[in-house]
N, CA, C and O atoms as CSV, one atom per row, in Angstrom:
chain,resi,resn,atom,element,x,y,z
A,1,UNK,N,N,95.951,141.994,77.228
A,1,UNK,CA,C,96.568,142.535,78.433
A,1,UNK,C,C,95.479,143.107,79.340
A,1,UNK,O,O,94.371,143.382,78.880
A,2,UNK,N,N,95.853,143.327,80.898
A,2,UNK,CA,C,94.789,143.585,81.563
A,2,UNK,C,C,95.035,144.685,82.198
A,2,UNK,O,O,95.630,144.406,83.238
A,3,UNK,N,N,94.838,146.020,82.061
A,3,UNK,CA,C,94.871,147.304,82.701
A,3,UNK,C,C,93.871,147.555,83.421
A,3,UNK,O,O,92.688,147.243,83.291
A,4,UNK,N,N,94.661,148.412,84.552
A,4,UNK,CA,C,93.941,148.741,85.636
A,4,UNK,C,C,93.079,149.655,85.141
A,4,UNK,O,O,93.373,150.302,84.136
A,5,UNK,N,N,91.476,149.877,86.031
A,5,UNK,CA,C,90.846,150.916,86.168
A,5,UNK,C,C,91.221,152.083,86.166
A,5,UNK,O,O,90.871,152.709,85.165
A,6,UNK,N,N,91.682,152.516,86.747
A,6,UNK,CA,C,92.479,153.680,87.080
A,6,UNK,C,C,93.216,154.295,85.930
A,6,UNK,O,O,93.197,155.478,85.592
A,7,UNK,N,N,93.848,153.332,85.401
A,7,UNK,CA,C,94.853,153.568,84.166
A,7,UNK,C,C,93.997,153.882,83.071
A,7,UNK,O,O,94.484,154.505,82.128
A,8,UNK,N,N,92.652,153.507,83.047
A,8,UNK,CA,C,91.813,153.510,81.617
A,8,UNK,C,C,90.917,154.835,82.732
A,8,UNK,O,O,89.897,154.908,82.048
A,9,UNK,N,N,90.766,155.435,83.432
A,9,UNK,CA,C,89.974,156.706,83.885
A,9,UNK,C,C,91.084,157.952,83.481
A,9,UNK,O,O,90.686,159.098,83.275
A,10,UNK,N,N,92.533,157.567,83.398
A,10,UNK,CA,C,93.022,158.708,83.359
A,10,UNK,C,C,93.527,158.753,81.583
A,10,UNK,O,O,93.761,159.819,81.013
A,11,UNK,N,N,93.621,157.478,80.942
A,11,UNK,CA,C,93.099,157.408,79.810
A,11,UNK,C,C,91.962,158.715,78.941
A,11,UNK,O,O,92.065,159.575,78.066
A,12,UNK,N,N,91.028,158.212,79.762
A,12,UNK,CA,C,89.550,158.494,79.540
A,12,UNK,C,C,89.534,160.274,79.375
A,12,UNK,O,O,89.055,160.854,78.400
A,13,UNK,N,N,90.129,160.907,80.485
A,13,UNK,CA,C,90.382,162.459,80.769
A,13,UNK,C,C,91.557,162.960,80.150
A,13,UNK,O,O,91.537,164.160,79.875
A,14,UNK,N,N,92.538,162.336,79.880
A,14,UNK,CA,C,93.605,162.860,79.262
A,14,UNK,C,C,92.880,163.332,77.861
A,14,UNK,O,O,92.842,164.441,77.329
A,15,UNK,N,N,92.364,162.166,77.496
A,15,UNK,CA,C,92.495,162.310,75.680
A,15,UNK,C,C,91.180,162.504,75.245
A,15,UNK,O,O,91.006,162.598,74.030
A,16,UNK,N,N,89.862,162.612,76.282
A,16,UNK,CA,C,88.445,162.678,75.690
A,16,UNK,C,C,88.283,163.762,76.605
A,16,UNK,O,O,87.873,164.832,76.155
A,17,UNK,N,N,88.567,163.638,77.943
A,17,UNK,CA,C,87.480,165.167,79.148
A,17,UNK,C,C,88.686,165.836,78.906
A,17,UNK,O,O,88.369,167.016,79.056
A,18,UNK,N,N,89.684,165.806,78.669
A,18,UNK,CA,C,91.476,167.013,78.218
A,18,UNK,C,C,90.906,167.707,80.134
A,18,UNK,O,O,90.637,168.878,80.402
A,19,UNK,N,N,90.891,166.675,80.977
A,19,UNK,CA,C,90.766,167.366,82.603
A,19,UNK,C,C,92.167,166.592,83.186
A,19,UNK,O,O,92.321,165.447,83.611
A,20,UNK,N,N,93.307,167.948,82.985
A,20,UNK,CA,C,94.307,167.169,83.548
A,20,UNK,C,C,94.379,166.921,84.916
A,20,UNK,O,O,94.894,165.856,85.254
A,21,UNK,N,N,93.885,167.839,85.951
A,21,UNK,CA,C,94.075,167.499,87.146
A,21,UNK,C,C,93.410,166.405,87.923
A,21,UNK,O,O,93.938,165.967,88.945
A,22,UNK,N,N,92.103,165.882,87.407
A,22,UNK,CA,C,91.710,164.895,87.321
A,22,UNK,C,C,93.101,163.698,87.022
A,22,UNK,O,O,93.613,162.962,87.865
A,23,UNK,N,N,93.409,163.803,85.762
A,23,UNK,CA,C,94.662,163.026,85.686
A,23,UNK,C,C,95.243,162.505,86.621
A,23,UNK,O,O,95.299,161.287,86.795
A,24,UNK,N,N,95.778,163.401,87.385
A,24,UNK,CA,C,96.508,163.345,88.057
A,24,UNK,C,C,95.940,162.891,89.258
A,24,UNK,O,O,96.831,162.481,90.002
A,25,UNK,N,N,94.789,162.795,89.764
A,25,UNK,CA,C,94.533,162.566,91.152
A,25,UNK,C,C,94.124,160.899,90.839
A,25,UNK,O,O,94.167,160.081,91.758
A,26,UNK,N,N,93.790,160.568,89.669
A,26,UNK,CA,C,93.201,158.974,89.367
A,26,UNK,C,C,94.817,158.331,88.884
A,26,UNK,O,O,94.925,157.107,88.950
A,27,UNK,N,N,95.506,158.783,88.618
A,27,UNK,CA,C,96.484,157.895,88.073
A,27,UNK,C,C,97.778,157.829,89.503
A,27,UNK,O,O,98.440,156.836,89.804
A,28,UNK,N,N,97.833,159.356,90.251
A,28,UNK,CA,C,98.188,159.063,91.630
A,28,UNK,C,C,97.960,157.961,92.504
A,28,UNK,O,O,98.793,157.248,93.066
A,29,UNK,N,N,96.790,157.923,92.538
A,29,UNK,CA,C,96.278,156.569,93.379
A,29,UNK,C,C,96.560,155.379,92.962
A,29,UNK,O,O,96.251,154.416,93.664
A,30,UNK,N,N,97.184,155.212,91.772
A,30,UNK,CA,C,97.413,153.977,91.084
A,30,UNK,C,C,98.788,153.891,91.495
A,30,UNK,O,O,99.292,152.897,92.018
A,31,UNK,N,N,99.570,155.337,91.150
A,31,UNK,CA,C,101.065,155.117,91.258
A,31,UNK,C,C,101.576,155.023,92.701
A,31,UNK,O,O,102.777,154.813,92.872
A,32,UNK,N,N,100.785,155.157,93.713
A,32,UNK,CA,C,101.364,154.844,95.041
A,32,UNK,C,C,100.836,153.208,95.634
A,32,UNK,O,O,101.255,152.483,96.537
A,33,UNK,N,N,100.010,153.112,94.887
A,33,UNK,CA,C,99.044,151.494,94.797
A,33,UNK,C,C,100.004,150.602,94.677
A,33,UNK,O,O,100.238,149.689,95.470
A,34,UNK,N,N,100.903,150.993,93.118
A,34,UNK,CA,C,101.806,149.109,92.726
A,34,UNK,C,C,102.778,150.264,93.190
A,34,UNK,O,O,103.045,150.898,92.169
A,35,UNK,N,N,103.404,150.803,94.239
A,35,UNK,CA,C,104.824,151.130,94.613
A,35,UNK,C,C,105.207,152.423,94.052
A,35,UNK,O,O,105.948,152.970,94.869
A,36,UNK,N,N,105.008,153.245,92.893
A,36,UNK,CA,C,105.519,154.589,92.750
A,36,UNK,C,C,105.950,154.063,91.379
A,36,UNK,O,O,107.102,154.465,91.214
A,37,UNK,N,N,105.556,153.353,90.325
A,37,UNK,CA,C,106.068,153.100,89.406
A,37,UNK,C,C,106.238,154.438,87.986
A,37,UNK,O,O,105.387,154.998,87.296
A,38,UNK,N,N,107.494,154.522,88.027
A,38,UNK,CA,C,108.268,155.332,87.198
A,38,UNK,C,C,107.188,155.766,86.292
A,38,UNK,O,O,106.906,156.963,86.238
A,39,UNK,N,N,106.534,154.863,85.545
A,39,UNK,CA,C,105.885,155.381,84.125
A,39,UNK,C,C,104.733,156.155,84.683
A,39,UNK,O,O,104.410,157.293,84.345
A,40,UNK,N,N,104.170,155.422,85.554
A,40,UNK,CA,C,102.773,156.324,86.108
A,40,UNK,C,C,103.227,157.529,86.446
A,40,UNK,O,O,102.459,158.470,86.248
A,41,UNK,N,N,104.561,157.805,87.029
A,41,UNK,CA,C,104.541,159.201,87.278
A,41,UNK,C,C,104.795,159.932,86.380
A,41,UNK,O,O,104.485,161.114,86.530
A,42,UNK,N,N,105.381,159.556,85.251
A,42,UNK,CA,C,105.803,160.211,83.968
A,42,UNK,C,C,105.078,160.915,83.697
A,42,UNK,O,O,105.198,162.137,83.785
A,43,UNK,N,N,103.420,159.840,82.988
A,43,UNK,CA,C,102.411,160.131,82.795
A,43,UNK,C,C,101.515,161.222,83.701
A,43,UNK,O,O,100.892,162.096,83.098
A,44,UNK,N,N,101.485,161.178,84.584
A,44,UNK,CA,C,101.497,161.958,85.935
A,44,UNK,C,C,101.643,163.448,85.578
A,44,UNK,O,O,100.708,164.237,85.438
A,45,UNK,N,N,102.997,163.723,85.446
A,45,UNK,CA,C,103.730,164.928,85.368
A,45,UNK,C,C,103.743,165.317,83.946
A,45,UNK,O,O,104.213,166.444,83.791
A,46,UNK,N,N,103.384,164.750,82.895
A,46,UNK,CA,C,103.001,165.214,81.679
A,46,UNK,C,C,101.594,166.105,81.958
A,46,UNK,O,O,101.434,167.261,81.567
A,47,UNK,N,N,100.929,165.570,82.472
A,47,UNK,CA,C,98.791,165.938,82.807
A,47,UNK,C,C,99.227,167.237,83.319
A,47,UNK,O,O,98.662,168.248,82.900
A,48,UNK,N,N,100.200,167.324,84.205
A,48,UNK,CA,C,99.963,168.430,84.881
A,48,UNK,C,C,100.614,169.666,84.303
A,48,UNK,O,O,100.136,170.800,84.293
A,49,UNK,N,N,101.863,169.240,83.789
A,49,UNK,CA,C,101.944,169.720,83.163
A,49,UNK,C,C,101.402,170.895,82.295
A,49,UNK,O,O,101.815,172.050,82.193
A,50,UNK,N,N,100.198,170.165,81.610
A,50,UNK,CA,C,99.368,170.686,80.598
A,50,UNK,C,C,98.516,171.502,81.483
A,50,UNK,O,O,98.138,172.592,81.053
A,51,UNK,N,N,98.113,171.064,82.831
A,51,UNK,CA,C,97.305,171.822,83.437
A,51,UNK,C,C,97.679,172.817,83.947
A,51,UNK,O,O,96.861,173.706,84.185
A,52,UNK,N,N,99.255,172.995,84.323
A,52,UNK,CA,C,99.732,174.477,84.792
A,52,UNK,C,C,100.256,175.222,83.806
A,52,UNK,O,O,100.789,176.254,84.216
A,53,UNK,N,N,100.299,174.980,82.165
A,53,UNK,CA,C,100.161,176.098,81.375
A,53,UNK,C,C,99.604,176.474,80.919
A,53,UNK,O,O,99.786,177.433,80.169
A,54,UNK,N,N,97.905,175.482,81.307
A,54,UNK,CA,C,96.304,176.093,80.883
A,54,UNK,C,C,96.223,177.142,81.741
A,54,UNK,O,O,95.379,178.023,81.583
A,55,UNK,N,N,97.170,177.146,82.815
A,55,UNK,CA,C,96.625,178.142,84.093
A,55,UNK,C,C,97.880,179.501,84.113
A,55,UNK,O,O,98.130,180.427,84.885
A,56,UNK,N,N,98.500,178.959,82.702
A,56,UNK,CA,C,99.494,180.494,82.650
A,56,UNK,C,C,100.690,180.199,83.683
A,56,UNK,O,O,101.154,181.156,84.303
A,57,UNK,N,N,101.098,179.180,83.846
A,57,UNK,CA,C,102.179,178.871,84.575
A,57,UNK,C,C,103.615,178.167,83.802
A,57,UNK,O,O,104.081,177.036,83.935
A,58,UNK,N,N,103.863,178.778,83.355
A,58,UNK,CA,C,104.970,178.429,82.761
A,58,UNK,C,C,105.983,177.945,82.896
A,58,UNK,O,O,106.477,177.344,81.942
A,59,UNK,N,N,106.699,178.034,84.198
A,59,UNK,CA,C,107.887,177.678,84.353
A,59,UNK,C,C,107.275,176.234,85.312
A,59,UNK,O,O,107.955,175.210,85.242
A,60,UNK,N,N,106.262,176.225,85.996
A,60,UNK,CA,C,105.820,175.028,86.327
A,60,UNK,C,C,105.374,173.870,85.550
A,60,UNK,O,O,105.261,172.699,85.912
A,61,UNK,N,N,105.053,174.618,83.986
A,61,UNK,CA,C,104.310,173.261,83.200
A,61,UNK,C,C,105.926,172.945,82.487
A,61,UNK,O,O,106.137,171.810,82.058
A,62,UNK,N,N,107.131,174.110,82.386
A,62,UNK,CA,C,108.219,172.916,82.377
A,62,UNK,C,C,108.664,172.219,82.603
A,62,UNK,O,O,108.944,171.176,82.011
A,63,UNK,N,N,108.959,172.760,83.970
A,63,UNK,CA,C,109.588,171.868,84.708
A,63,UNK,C,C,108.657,170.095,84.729
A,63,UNK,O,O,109.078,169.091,84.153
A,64,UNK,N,N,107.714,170.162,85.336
A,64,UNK,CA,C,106.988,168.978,85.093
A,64,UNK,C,C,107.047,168.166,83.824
A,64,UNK,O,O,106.912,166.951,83.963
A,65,UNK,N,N,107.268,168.747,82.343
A,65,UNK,CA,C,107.506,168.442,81.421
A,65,UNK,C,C,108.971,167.976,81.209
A,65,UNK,O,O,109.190,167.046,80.434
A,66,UNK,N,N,109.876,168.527,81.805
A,66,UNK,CA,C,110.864,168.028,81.795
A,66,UNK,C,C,111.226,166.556,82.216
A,66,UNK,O,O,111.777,165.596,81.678
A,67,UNK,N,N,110.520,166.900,83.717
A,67,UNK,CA,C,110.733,165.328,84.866
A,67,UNK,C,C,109.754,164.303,84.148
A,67,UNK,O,O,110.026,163.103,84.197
A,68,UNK,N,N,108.386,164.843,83.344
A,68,UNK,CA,C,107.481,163.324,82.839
A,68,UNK,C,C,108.629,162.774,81.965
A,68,UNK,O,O,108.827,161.565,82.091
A,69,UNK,N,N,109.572,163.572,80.939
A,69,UNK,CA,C,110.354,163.405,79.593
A,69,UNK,C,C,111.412,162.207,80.042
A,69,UNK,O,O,111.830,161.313,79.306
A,70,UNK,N,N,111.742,162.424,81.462
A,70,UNK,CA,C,113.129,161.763,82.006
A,70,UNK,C,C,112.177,160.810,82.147
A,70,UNK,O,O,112.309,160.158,81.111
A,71,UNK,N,N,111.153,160.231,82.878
A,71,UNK,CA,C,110.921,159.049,83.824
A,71,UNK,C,C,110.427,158.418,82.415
A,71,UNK,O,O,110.737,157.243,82.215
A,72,UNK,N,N,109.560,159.219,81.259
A,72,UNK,CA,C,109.165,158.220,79.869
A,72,UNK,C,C,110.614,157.832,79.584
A,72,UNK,O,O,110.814,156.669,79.933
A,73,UNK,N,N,111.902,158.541,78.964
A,73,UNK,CA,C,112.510,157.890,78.663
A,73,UNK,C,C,113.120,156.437,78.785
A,73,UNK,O,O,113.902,155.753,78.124
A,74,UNK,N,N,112.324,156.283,80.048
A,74,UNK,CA,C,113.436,154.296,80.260
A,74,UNK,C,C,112.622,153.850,79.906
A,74,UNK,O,O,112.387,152.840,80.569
A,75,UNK,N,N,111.704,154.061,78.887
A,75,UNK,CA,C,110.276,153.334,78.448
A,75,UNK,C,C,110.350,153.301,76.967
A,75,UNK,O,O,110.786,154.239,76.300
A,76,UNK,N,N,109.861,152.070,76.427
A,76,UNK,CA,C,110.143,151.276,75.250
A,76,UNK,C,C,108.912,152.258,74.466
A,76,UNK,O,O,108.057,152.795,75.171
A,77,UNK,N,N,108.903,152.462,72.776
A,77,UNK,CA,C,108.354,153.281,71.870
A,77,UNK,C,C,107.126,153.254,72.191
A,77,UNK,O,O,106.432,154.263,72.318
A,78,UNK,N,N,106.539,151.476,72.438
A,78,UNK,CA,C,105.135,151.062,72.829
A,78,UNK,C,C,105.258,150.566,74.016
A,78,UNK,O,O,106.021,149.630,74.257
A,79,UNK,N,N,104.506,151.149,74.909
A,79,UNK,CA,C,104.743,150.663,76.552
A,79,UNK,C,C,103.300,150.712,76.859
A,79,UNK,O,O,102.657,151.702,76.511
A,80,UNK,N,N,102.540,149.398,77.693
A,80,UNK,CA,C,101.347,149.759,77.865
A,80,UNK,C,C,100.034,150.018,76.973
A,80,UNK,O,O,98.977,150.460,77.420
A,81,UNK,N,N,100.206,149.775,76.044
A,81,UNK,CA,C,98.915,149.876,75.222
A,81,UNK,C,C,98.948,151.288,74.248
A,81,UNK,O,O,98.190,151.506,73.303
A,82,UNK,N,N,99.991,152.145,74.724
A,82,UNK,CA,C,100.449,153.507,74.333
A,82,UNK,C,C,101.853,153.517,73.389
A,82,UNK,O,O,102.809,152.754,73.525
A,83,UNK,N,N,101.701,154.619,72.377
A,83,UNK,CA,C,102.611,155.353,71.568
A,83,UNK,C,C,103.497,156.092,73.138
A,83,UNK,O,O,103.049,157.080,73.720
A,84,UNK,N,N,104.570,155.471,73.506
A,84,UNK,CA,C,105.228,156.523,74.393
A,84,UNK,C,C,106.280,157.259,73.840
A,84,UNK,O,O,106.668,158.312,74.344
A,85,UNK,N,N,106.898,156.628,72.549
A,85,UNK,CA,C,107.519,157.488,71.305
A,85,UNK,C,C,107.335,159.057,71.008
A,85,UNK,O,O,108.153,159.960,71.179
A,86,UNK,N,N,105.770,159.130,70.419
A,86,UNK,CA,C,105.183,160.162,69.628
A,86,UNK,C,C,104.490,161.201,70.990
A,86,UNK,O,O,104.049,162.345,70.877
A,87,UNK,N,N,104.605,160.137,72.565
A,87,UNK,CA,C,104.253,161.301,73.103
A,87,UNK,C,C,105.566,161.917,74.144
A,87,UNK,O,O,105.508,162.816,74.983
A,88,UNK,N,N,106.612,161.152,73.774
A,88,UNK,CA,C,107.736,161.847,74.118
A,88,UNK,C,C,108.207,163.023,72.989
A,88,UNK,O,O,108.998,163.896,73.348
A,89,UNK,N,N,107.724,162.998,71.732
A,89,UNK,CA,C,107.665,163.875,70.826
A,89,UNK,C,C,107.180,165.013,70.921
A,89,UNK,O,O,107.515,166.194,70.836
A,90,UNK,N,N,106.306,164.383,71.119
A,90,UNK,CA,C,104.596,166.012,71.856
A,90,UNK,C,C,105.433,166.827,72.462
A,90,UNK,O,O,105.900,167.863,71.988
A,91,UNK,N,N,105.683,166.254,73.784
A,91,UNK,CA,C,105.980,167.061,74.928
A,91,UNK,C,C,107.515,167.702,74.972
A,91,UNK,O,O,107.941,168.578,75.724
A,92,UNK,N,N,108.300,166.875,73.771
A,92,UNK,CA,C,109.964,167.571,74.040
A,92,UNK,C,C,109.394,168.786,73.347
A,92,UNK,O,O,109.596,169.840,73.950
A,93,UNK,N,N,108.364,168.912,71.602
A,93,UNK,CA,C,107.911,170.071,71.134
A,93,UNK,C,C,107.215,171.114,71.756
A,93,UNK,O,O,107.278,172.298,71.426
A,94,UNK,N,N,106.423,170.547,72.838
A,94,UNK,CA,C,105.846,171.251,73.841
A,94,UNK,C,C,106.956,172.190,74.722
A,94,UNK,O,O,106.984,173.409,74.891
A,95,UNK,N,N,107.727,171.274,75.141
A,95,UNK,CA,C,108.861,171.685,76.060
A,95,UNK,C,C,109.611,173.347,75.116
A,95,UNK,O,O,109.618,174.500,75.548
A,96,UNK,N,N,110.246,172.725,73.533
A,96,UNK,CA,C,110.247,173.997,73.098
A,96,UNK,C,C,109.791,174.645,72.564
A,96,UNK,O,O,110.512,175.420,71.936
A,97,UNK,N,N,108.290,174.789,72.434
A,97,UNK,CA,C,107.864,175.821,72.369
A,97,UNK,C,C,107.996,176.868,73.805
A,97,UNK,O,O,108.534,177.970,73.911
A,98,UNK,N,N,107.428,176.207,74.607
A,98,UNK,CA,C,107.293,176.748,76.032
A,98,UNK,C,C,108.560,177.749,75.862
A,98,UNK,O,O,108.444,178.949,75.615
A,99,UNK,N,N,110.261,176.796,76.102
A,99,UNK,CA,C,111.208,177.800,75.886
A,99,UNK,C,C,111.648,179.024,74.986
A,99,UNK,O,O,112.682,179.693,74.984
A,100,UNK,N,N,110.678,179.071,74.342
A,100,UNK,CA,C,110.689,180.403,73.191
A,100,UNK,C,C,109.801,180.890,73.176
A,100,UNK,O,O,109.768,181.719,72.267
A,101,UNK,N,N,108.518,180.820,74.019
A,101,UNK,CA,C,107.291,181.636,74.091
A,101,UNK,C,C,107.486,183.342,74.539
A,101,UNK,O,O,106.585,184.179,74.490
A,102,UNK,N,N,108.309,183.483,74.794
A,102,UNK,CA,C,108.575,184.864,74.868
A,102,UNK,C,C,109.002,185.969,73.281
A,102,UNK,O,O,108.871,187.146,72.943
A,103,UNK,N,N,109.486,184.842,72.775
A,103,UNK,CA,C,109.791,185.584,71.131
A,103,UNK,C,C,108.676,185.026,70.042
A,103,UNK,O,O,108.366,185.675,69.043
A,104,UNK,N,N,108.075,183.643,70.393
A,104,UNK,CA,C,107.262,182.951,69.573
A,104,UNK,C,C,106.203,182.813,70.396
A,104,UNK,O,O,106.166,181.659,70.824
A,105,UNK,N,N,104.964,183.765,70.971
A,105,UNK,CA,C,104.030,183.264,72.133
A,105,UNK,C,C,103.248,182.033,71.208
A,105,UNK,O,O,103.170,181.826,69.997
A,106,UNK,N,N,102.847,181.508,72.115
A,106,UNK,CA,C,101.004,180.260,71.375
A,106,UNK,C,C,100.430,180.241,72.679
A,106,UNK,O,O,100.680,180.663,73.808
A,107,UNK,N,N,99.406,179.465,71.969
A,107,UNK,CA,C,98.112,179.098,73.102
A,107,UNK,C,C,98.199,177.612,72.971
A,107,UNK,O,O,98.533,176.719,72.192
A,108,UNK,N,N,97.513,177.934,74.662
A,108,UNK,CA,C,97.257,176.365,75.005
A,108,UNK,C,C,97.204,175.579,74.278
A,108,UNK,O,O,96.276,176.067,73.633
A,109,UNK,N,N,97.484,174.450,73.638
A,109,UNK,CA,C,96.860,173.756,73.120
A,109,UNK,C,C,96.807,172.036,73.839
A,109,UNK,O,O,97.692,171.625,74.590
A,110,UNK,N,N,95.920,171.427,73.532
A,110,UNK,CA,C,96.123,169.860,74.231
A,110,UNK,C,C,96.954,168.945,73.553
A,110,UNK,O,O,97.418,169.159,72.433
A,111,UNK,N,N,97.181,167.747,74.339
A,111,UNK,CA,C,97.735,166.575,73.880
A,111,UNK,C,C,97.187,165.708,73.671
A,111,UNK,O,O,96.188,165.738,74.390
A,112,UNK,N,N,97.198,164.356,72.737
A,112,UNK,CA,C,96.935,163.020,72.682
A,112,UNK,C,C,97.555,162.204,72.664
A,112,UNK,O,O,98.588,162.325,72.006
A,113,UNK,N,N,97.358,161.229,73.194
A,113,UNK,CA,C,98.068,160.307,73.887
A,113,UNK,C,C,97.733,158.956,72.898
A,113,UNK,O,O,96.660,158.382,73.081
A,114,UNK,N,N,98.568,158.511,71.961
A,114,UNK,CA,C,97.710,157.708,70.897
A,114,UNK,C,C,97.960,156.145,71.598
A,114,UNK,O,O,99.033,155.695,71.999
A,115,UNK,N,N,96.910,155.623,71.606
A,115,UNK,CA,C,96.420,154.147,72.029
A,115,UNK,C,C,96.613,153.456,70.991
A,115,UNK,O,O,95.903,153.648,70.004
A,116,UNK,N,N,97.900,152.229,70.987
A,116,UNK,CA,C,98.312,151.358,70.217
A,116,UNK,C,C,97.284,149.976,70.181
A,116,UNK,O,O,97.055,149.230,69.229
A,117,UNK,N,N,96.804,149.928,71.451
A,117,UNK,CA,C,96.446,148.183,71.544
A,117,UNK,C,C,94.786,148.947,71.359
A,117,UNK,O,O,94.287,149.941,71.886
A,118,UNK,N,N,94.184,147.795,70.205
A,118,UNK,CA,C,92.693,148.022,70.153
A,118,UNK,C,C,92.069,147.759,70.943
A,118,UNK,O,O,90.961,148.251,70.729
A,119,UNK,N,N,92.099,146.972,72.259
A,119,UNK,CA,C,91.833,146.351,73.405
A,119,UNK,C,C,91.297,147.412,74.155
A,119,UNK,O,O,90.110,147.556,74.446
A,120,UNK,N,N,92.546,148.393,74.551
A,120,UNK,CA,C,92.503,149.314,75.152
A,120,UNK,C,C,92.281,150.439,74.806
A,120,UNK,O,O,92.366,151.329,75.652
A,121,UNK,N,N,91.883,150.794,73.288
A,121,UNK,CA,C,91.429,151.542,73.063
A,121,UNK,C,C,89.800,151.348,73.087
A,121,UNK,O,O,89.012,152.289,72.991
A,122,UNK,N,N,89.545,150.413,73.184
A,122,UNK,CA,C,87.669,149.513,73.501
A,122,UNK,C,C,87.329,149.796,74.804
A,122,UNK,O,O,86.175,150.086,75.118
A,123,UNK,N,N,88.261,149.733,75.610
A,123,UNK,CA,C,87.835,149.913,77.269
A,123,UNK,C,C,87.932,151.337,78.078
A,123,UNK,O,O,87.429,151.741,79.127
A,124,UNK,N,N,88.751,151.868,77.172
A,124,UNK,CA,C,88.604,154.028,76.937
A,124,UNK,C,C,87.359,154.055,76.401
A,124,UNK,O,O,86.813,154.779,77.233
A,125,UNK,N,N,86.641,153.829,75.729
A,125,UNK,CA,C,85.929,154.144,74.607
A,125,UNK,C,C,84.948,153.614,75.906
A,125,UNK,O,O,84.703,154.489,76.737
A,126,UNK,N,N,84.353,152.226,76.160
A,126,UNK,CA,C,83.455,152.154,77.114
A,126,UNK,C,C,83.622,152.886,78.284
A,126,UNK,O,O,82.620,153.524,78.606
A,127,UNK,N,N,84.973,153.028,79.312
A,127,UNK,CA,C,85.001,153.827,80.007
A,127,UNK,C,C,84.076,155.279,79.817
A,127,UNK,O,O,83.327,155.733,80.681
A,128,UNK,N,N,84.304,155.820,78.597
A,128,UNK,CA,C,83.398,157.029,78.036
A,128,UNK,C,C,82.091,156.911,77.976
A,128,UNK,O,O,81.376,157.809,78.420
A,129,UNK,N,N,81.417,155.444,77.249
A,129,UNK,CA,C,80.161,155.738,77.362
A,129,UNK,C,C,79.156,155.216,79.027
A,129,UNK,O,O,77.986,155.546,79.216
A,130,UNK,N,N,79.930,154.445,79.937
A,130,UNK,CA,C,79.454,154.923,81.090
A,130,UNK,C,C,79.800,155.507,81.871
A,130,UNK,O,O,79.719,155.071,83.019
A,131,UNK,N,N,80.481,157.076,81.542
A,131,UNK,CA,C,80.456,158.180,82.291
A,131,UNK,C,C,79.448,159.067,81.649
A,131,UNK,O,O,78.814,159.963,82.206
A,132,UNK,N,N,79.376,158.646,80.217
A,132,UNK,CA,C,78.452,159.861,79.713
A,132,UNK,C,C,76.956,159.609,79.911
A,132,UNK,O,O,76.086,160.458,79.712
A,133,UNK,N,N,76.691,158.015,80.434
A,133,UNK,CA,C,75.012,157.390,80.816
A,133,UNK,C,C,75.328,158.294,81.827
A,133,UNK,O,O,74.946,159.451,81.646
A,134,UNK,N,N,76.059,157.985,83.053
A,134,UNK,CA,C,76.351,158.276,84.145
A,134,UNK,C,C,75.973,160.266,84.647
A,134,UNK,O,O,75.599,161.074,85.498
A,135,UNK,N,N,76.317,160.089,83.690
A,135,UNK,CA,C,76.177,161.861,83.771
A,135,UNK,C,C,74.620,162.148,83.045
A,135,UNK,O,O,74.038,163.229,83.145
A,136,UNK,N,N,74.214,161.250,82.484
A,136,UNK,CA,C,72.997,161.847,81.918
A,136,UNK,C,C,71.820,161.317,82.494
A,136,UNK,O,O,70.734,161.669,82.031
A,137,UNK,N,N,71.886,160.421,83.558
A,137,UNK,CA,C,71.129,159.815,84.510
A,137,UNK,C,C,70.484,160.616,85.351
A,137,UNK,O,O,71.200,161.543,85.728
A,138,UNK,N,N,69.454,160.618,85.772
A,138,UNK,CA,C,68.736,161.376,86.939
A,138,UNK,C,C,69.183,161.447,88.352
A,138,UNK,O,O,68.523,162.080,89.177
């Protein structure tokens, strides 16, 4: 299968740089690119998710968690090269913890996003090592 750039940069930050807002600004450009497609925004609103309860925002990293939960749902277990199953799992657990953090607090913690197709887990993986030449370049 052939995935976009874009799709393997926000890959790349979700699950190796954990830089969600990044996420969100590389996988944006994708989702207004092929039309606003449902899953990209899912994915979308999961990142940020994570990024507005790194920032102590709570009722914002629900809500967003809520709306990624709805737009993954019309999406098959494996969609894309991705577990969208286990990360509709993550995030409904995410979701309640969030709703009981007042009697049960936690900390931040991140997500992974598990990569089904070895393909695409090869082109994350290179994606990584030329950002990390890239960064170590003069």
């Amino acid at each position: 299968m052939i995935y976009h750039h874009l799709y393997l940069l926000y890959l790349y930050y979700f699950n190796i740089k954990r830089d969600y807002y990044e996420c969100h600004d590389v996988l944006e450009e994708l989702w207004l690119e092929e039309g606003c497609y449902s899953f990209y925004q899912g994915l979308i609103q999961v990142a940020v998710g994570l990024y507005h309860f790194r920032w102590n925002n709570i009722e914002g990293a629900k809500l967003l968690f809520e709306g990624g939960l709805k737009k993954l749902e019309a999406y098959p277990d494996h969609h894309y090269g991705i577990n969208v199953q286990k990360l509709r799992h993550d995030v409904k657990h995410y979701l309640y913890k969030l709703n009981h953090i007042e009697e049960d607090p936690f900390e931040f913690y991140d997500l992974t996003i598990e990569i089904v197709d070895e393909d695409l887990q090869e082109m994350v993986e290179g994606i990584a090592r030329e950002m990390e030449q890239e960064q170590n370049s003069p």
